[in-house]
C-alpha positions, 0 to 999 in steps of 0.5 A: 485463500492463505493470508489474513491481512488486508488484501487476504480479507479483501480477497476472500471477501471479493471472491465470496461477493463474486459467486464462489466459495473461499475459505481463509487460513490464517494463524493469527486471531483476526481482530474483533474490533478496532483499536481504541487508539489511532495507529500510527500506520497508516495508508493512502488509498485511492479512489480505486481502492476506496470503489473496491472497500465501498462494493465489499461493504466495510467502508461505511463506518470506518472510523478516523478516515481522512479525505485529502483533496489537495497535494503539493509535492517539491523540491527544493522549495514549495514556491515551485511545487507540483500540486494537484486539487480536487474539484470542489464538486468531486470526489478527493483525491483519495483518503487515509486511513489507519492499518488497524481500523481497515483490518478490523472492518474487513475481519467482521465482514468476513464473520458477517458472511460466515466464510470459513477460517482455519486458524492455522499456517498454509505451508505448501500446495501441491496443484496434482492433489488440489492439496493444500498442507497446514503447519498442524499436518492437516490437509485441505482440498483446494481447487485454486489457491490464492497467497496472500501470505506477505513479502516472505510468503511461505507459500511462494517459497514452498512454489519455487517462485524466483523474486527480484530483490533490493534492500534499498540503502534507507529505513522509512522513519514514521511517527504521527506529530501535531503541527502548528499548521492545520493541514486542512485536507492536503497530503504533503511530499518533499524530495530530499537527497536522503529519501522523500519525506510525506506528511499525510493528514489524519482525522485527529487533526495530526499529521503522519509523517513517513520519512525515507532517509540512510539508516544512520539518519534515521537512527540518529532522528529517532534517537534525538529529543522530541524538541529537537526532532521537531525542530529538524522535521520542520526545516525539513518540511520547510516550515509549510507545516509551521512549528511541529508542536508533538511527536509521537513514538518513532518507529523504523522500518526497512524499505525493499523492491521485490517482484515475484517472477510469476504470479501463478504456478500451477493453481497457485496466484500470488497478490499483494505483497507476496507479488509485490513489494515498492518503495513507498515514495509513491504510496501505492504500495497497498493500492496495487495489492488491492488492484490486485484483488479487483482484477482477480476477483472480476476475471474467477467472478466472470467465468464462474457465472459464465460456466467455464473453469476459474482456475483455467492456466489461460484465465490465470496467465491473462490475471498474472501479464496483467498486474505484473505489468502494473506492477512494473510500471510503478517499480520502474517509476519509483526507483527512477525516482528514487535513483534520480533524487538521490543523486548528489550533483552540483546545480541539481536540485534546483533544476529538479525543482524546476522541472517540479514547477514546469510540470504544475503549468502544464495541465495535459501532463499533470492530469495525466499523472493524477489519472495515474496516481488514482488508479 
């Protein structure tokens, strides 16, 4: 298992829960315990994702979680909003959390069930020799590798993997702010002309905002005061948050599509980011990665109890058809989103507003998209 981060821990953790034995490379000190303070990257996972960090036992006890139980998504105004509630016997409708907490728990799951770590970079695998080569010269055997090594995965280069690419023409703004508003457990969406802007609920009580916009706008936000930052990101959220009474750091942050051509090659399977990257107007972008993961780990899990070859091509393939074709589903419906949103026509976002509207009376059609949005 090459790749450290959140889907590389999770992999290797589903793989070990499975029956099998993984070993982790990964060059960076995975962290011992997590961050004192909140990080401002943060991530919405649905209840698919929340089932899979339940059954790898590192989501008891993660601190700072938030559940939401209500978003509202619109246009051009909240009066005409599409919004779905979660049951007040159900589960929410997903919950979020912060990137150094979740990979600090699922770092100490990993020492709790002792798998061995390299502390090195997973340059190539050469599938004839089962042989996988590490930045220091070393060479491990490797029946199966899994690469989980990001959107410039090393890994997949070395494999001559094509991807298709898009720089999107916008930088996602991201900051945490507190409002006047309480958020009371609902995960925000506004559809602008320059990108979405999403106010997601924190456990402080805070909000995180990740706002999509051109690069030049997203420069001059960051730029601004805090005073008058908070004035702009209020009008733009149409004041449902009330007054923004602080801002945290800003931070900038390129958005890009990519879509590795296939998934695996010869003993190699990508997951994550190495397979996978989406705008982030959907949220789903560490959610596939973990779907990603439940699927691998079910498939290599089964055949292993049943005695056939985890790593068979057939087994492999059945694994890339499956989450590629997830995967462009969410492609396609959030570059349509992001083509049609974007549009600068005369009359255009009042009728999107309403379609947003028309959607929220109409519950087959809604409940098919939460079905969808909860994985």
């Amino acid at each position: 298992m090459a790749g450290g981060g959140i889907v590389g821990l999770a992999a290797a953790l589903a793989l070990h829960q499975a029956g099998l034995a993984p070993s982790l490379v990964e060059p960076q000190a995975l962290p011992d315990a997590p961050p004192a303070e909140p990080d401002p990257r943060v991530y919405a996972l649905s209840p698919a994702s929340i089932g899979l960090l339940q059954a790898l036992g590192v989501w008891e006890g993660l601190p700072r979680v938030q559940p939401y139980h209500r978003m509202q998504v619109w246009d051009d105004h909240p009066q005409r909003a599409l919004r779905f509630e979660a049951p007040a016997w159900g589960s929410p409708l997903g919950a979020i959390v912060e990137h150094g907490a979740l990979l600090a728990a699922l770092a100490a799951a990993v020492g709790r069930a002792g798998l061995p770590l390299q502390a090195d970079r997973a340059l190539h695998y050469a599938a004839a020799e089962q042989r996988l080569t590490l930045a220091s010269g070393r060479h491990l055997p490797a029946a199966l590798l899994l690469a989980a090594d990001g959107a410039a995965s090393p890994l997949r280069e070395a494999a001559g993997i094509p991807v298709e690419q898009l720089a999107y023409p916008q930088q996602a703004l991201v900051a945490t702010v507190r409002s006047e508003r309480a958020h009371e457990g609902a995960a925000l969406q506004r559809f602008l002309p320059g990108g979405p802007l999403a106010l997601l609920p924190l456990a402080s009580g805070e909000r995180s905002i990740v706002w999509s916009l051109p690069p030049e706008e997203a420069q001059r936000l960051q730029a601004l005061d805090e005073a008058r930052f908070a004035r702009e990101l209020a009008r733009a959220a149409q004041d449902e948050v009330g007054a923004i009474l602080a801002v945290g750091p800003r931070q900038r942050v390129p958005l890009q599509r990519l879509q590795a051509q296939r998934y695996v090659q010869d003993g190699l399977v990508l997951l994550g980011d190495a397979a996978h990257v989406i705008h982030p107007l959907a949220g789903q972008g560490l959610n596939l990665g973990l779907g990603d993961v439940a699927d691998l780990a079910r498939r290599l899990g089964t055949a292993w109890r049943e005695g056939r070859d985890p790593g068979s091509p057939r087994l492999l393939q059945a694994y890339a058809r499956a989450r590629r074709a997830e995967s462009e589903d969410l492609l396609r419906l959030t570059d349509a989103l992001y083509r049609v949103y974007g549009l600068d026509l005369p009359g255009l976002r009042p009728l999107l507003g309403w379609g947003l509207g028309l959607v929220d009376r109409l519950p087959p059609v809604k409940q098919v998209l939460l079905s969808r949005a909860l994985g």
